[in-house]
N, C-alpha and C positions, 0 to 999 in steps of 0.2 A: 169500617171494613166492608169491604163491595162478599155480599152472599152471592154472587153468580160469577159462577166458575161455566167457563164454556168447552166442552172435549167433544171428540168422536169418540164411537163405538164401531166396531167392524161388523159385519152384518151376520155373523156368528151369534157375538155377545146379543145384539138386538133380537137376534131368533129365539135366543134363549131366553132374552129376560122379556119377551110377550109371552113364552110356553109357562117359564115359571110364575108368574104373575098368576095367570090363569089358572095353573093347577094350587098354588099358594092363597089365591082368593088374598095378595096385599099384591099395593098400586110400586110402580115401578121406582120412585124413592124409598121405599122400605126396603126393596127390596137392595137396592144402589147402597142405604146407608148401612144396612144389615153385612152385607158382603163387607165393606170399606171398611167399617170398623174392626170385622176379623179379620182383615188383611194389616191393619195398622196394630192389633192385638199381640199376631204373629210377628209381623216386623220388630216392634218393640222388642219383645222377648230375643229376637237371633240377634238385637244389638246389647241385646246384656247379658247375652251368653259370652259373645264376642266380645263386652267391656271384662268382661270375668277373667275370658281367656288370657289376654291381650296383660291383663294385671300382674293375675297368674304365672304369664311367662316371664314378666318383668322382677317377680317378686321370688321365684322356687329356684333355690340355690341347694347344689347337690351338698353331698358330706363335704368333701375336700373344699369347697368355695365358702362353705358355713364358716368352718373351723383355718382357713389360711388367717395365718399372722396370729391367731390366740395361741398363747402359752399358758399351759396348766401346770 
């Protein structure tokens, strides 16, 4: 597996992540991987809220649709 991934940054991000760096006193992958893992933390999470939902709709059947066709 190739470790070098190559992206831009827009000179926004780049402003900010010299400013935080600096006031953070960690070098600029801590701080890259620190951020990327709370954003993939987060991601995770809205896809298994959404695997939940997605279940849930499939599975919640009202009164009437429970009980169609049983006889008591």
């Amino acid at each position: 597996m190739n470790d070098n991934i190559n992206f831009k940054l827009n000179s926004t991000t780049i402003e900010n992540l010299h400013l935080f760096s600096e006031i953070l006193k960690k070098d600029h992958s801590t701080i890259l991987n620190e951020a990327l893992e709370q954003y993939f933390d987060t991601q995770q999470k809205k896809l298994m809220e959404k695997n939940q939902e997605d279940e849930n709709a499939m599975t919640n059947l009202d009164y009437d649709e429970f009980w169609d066709g049983i006889d008591i």
